[in-house]
C-alpha positions in Angstrom: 41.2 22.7 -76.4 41.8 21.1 -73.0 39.3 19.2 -71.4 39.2 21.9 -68.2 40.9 25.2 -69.9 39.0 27.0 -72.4 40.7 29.0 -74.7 42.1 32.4 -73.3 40.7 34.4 -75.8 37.5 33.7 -74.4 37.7 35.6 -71.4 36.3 38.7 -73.4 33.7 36.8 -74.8 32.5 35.7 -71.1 33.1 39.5 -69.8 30.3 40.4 -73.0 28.2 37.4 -72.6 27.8 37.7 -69.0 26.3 41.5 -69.1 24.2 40.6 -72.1 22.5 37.7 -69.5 22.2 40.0 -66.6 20.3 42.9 -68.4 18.3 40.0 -70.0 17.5 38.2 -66.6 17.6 41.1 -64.3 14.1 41.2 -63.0 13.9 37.4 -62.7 17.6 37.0 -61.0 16.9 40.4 -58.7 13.5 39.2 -57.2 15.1 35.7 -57.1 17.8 37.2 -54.5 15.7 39.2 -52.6 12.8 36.2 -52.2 15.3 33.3 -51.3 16.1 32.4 -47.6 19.9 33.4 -47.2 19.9 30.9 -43.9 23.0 28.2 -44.8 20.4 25.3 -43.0 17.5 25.8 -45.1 19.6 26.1 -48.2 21.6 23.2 -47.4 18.1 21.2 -46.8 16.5 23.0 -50.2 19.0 21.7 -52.2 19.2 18.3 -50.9 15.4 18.4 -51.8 16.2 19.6 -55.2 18.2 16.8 -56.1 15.9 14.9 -59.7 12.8 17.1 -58.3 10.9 19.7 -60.5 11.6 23.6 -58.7 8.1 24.1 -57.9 7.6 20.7 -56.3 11.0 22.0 -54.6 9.6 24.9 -53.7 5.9 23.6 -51.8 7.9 20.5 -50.4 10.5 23.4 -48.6 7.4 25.6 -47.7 5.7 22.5 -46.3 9.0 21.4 -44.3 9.7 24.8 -42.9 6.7 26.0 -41.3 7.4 22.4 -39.0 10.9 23.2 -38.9 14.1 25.6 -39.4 16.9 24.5 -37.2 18.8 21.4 -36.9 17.4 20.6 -33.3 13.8 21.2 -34.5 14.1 18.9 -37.6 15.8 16.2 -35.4 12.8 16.0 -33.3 10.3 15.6 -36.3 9.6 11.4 -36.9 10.9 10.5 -40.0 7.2 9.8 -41.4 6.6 13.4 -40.5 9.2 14.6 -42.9 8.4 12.1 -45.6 4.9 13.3 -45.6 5.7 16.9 -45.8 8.4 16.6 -48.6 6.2 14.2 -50.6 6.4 14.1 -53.6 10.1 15.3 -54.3 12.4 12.4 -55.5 13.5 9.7 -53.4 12.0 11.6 -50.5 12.3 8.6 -47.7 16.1 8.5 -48.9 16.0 12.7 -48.3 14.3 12.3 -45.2 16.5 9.9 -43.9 19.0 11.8 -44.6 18.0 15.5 -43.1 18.0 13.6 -40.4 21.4 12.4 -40.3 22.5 15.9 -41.7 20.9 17.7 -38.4 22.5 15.2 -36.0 25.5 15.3 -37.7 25.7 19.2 -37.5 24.3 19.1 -33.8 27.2 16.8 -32.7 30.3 18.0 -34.3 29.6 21.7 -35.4 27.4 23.2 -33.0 24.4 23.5 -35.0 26.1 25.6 -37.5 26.7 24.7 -41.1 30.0 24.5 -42.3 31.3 27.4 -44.7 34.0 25.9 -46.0 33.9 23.1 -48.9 35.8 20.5 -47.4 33.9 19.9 -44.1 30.7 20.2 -46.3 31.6 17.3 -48.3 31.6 15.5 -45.3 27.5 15.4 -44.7 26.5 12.5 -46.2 24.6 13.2 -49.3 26.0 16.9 -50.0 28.0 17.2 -52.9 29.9 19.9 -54.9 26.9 21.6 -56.1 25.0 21.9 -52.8 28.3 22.7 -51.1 28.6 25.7 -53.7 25.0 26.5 -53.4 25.4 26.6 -49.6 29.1 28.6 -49.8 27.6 31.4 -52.3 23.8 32.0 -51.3 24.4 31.1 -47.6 27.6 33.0 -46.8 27.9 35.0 -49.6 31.7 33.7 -50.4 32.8 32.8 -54.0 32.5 29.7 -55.5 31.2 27.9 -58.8 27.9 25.8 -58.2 27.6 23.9 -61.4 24.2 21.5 -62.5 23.2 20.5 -65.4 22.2 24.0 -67.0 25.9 25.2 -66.3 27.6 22.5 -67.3 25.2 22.0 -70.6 25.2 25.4 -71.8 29.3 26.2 -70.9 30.2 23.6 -73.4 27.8 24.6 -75.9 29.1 28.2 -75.8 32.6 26.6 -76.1 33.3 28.4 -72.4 34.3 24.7 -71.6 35.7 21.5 -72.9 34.8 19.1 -70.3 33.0 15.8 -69.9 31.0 16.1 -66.5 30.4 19.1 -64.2 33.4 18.8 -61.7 35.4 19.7 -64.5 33.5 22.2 -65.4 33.2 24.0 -62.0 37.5 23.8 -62.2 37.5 25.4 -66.4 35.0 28.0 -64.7 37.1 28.7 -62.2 40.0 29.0 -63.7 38.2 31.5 -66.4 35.6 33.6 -64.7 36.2 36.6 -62.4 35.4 36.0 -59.3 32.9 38.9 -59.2 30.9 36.5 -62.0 31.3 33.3 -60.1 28.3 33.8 -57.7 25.9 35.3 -60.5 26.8 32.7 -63.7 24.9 29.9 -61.8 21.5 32.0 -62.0 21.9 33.6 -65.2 22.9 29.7 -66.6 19.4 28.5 -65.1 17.6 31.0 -66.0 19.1 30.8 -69.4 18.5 27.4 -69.5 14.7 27.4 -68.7 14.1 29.6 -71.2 16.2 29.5 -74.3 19.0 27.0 -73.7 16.8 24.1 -73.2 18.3 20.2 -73.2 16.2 19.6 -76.7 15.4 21.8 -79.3 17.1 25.4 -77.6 16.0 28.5 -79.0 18.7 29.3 -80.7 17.0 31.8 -82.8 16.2 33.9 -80.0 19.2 33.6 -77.8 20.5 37.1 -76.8 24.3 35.5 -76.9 23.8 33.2 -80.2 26.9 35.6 -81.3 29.5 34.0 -78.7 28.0 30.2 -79.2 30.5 28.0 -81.2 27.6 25.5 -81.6 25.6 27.5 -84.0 25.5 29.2 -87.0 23.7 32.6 -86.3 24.1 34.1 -89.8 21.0 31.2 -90.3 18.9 34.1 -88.3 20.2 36.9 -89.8 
């Protein structure tokens, strides 16, 4: 198999496996797209917040950061300190408050406050990469594109979806394999999926609704 095609006779398998996750995760998938902020700033900022940082420190250090500020002008004008204190304790937050800064100046001087909807000019914020870009691209403007972390690019390869060795080439195999109508949806059911049953040690397997399209096990074991 190739390192960024998976096998064409997958694409079925994906078709069933996708449903199966969507009737599994539809309350938790639904309220998550009607609860999340759809502004392309505060999801670009979310993310960047994200980054090695538990979700529901994400989420209070986002809460805490918004109610001073939701534009690029009004999060230039916050001090730095004043943005370190209110993301505290995400990951590396001087290093993300630093760079929120530089991020709102950067989209104050050369794209009129407005974030960027296309990949390539994304990429060129300092400190946004594929992921975020996606992220921004599919929940912020609602156009297609494959944002692939850890819980994508874990459970794709387990499934056999994938052959690949880091999540670039993943987001590429996906591409090149999912429908587009999938492409926005198959980050949240991944996550989701990977929360509950798909975990990095010890998954679930037992209990997975979609052990029967997973080359990794055996599910006559749990029959």
């Amino acid at each position: 198999m190739s390192l960024e095609t998976p096998a064409d006779n997958r694409r079925e398998d994906i078709e069933q496996l996708v449903q199966i996750l969507k009737e599994r995760y539809q309350d938790k998938t639904s309220a998550l797209s009607k609860t999340k902020d759809h502004d392309p700033f505060l999801i670009l900022i979310s993310c960047l917040l994200s980054l090695r940082t538990r979700d529901e420190v994400t989420a209070h250090a986002s809460e805490r950061l918004f109610a001073l500020a939701k534009t690029p002008e009004e999060m230039l004008n916050l001090k730095r300190g004043e943005i370190e204190t209110a993301i505290y304790p995400v990951g590396f937050y001087k290093r993300k408050a630093e760079r929120i800064h530089g991020i709102s100046r950067a989209l104050i001087e050369r794209y009129d406050s407005k974030v960027p909807d296309e990949m390539e000019e994304l990429l060129k914020l300092k400190g946004v990469g594929r992921k975020t870009a996606n992220i921004v691209i599919t929940k912020g403007y609602k156009k297609p594109g494959v944002a692939v972390d850890t819980h994508v690019h874990r459970i794709s390869n387990r499934l056999g979806l994938v052959s690949t060795r880091n999540p670039y080439q993943t987001e590429f195999a996906l591409r090149k394999t999912l429908q587009k109508q999938h492409w926005i949806i198959f980050n949240e059911l991944m996550v989701t999926h990977g929360k509950a049953i798909c975990t990095p040690v010890s998954p679930k397997c037992s209990t997975c609704p979609i052990a029967d399209y997973c080359e990794r096990i055996d599910v006559t074991r749990f029959r």
